[in-house]
N, C-alpha and C positions, 0 to 999 in steps of 0.2 A: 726950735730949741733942741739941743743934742742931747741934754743928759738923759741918760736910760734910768736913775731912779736915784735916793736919799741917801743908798747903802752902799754899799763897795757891790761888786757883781763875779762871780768867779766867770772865766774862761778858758778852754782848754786850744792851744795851738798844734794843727795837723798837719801834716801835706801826705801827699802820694805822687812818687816820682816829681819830690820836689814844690810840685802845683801845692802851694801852702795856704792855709785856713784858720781864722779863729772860729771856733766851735761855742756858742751859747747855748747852753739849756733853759726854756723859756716854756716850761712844759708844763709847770704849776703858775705862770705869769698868764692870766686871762687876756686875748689879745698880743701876746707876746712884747715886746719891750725896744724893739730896733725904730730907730728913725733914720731918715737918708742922713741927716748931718752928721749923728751919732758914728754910720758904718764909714763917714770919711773923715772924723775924728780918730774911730778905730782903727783906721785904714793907711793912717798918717805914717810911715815908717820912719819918720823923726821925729813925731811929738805924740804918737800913738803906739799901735803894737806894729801893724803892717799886717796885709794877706793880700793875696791874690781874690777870692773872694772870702765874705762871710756866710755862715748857716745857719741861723736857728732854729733851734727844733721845738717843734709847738705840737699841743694834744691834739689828738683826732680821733672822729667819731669813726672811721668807717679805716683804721688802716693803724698801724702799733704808733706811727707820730706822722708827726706834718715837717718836713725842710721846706723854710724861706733860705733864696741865696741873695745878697748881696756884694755888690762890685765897690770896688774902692775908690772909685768917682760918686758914690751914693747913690747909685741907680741898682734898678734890682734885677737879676738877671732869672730865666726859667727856668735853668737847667743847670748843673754839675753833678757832672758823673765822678771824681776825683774827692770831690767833698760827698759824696753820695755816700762814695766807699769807706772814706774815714769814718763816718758817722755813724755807716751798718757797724764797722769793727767795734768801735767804742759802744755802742745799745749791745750789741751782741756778746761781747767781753763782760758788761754788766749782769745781763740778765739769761745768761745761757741759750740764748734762742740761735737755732741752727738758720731760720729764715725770716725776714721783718717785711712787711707791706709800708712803703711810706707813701706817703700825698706830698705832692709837689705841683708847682705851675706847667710841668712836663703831663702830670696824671698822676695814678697811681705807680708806682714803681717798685718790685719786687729784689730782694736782695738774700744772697745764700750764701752761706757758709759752706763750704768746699774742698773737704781736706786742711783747713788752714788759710785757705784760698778766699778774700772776699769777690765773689762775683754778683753787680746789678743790671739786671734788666734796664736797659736807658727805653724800651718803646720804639716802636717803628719808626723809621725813617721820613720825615717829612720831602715830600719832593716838587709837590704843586707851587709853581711860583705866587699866587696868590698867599698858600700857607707859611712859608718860608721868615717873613714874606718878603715881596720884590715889590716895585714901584708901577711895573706894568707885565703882563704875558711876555715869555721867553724861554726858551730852552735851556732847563734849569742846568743839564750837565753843560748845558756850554754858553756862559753867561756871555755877553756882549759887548766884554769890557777889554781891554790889553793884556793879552797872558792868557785868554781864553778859561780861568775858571769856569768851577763846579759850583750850584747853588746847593745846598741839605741843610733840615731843619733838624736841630733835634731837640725842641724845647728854644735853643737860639740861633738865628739864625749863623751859619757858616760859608764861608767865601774860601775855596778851596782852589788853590793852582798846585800845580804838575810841574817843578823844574828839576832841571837836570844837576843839580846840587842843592841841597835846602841848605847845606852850611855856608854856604856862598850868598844866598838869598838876601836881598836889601829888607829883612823883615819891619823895622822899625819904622825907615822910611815909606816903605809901600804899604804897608801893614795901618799906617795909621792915618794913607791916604785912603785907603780902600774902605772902613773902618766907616767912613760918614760919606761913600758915595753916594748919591740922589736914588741909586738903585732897591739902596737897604732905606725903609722909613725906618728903619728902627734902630740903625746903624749893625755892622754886623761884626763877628771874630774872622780872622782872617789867617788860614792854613798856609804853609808851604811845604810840599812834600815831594820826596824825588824816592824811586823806586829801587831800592838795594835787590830785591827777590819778590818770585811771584806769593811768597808768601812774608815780603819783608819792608818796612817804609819806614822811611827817616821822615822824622817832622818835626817842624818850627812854629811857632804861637804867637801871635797877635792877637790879643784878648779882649775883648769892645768893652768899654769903660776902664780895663787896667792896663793894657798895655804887653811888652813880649811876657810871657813866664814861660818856665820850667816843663811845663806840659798844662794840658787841656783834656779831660774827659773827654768831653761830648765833641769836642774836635777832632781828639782820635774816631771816635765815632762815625763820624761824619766823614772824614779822610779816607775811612775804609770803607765805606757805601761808595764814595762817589770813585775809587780807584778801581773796585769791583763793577760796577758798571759801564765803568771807561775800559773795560776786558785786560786793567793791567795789575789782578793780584785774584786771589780766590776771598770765600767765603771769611773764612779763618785767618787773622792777620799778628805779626808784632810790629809794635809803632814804638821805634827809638827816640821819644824827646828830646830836648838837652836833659831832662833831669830823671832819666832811667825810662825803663821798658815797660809800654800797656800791652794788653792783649785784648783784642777786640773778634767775637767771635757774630756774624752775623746768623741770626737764626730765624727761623719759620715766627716765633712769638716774639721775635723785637730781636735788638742789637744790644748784646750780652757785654762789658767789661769787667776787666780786672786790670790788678796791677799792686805793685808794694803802697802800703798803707805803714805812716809811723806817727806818735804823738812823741812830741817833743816837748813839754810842759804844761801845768797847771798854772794859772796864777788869777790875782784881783786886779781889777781897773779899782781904783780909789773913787773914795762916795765924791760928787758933781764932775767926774772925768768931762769933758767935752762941753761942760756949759760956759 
């Protein structure tokens, strides 16, 4: 059953560089309030609101809140770093705190205030094909499939190629072949990135449960781990989305992002939305 509850429900809609979000506050809801069917009623971008994914942010014992993400297929995903960053801005705008601790299916994950600047710790890089994960042992930078991808975890798994234009890229079509290859049990997102500077990468998104968008966090993420050990970019990176510019700083204590964060409205879902 989809309905999230009797009452109307307020939500807040975000993106960053586009990568767009409903935002629920579910922080006084014991157990929180999301169902799968609920987030693809939500999710509906002609009978719903529409996002790339959803967040809700629930209490926590050991960290300032908890983020659930969900995908607009109503599968849940582990990781967003793009909604991570919306969510620090908005807790942070609220409650003046310069740094927040959240819990996520990623871990714990740290977020700062920075001049104006939201930056989150996304956590180390996953690299062992087992964690990833992959379907058997392989050479995670150079998976075994056509195009020679990168395998990196970061919370989800990501499926990373190198070509020599990402705006030329069949994203859609390969993007949602690769998406439920036999390699990913758990299907995966799917990069395309082509190298403007050693300190510069254009990249395309293929989202596992939603589809292309606007930008990807953890895929920027991920795109810059796996180009950094392919010796074709340094530590310190910017990643041109289609929908504006991340900065993905790899560091000693995890893989740091930022990038522009906007909220574009408040509004109600009406009481039985989705049932």
């Amino acid at each position: 059953m989809a309905r999230m509850t009797s009452t109307a429900q307020t939500f807040i809609k975000m993106h960053g560089a586009g990568n767009d979000f409903v935002v629920i506050d579910s922080r006084h809801h014991a157990g929180g309030v999301m169902t799968s069917a609920l987030a693809r009623a939500i999710g509906d971008r002609h009978r719903g609101v529409g996002f790339d994914q959803l967040a809700e942010l629930r209490a926590a014992d050991d960290a300032d809140l908890t983020l659930d993400f969900w995908n607009a297929d109503g599968s849940r995903a582990g990781a967003c770093g793009n909604a991570t960053r919306c969510v620090a801005a908005m807790v942070m705008g609220q409650t003046g705190a310069q740094k927040l601790t959240i819990r996520t299916a990623r871990g714990l994950l740290l977020a700062e205030n920075r001049d104006g600047q939201i930056w989150v710790n996304m956590g180390a890089p996953v690299l062992d094909w087992h964690s990833i994960p992959l379907a058997h042992a392989c050479d995670t930078l150079h998976l075994p499939l056509p195009g020679d991808p990168a395998g990196v975890g970061m919370g989800n798994p990501h499926c990373v190629f190198f070509v020599a234009d990402a705006d030329t890229a069949p994203v859609a079509e390969h993007g949602a072949q690769v998406e439920h290859d036999p390699l990913f049990p758990e299907a995966t997102n799917v990069e395309f990135a082509s190298v403007v500077a050693p300190d510069h990468l254009r990249l395309r998104v293929w989202e596992r449960g939603t589809g292309i968008t606007l930008a990807c966090g953890s895929g920027a993420c991920a795109t810059a781990i796996a180009a950094h050990l392919r010796g074709l970019t340094g530590r310190q990176v910017t990643i041109t989305a289609d929908g504006g510019a991340l900065m993905v700083d790899w560091r000693e204590d995890g893989v740091w992002l930022t990038g522009p964060v906007a909220t574009v409205f408040t509004a109600t879902l009406a009481a039985g939305f989705g049932a």
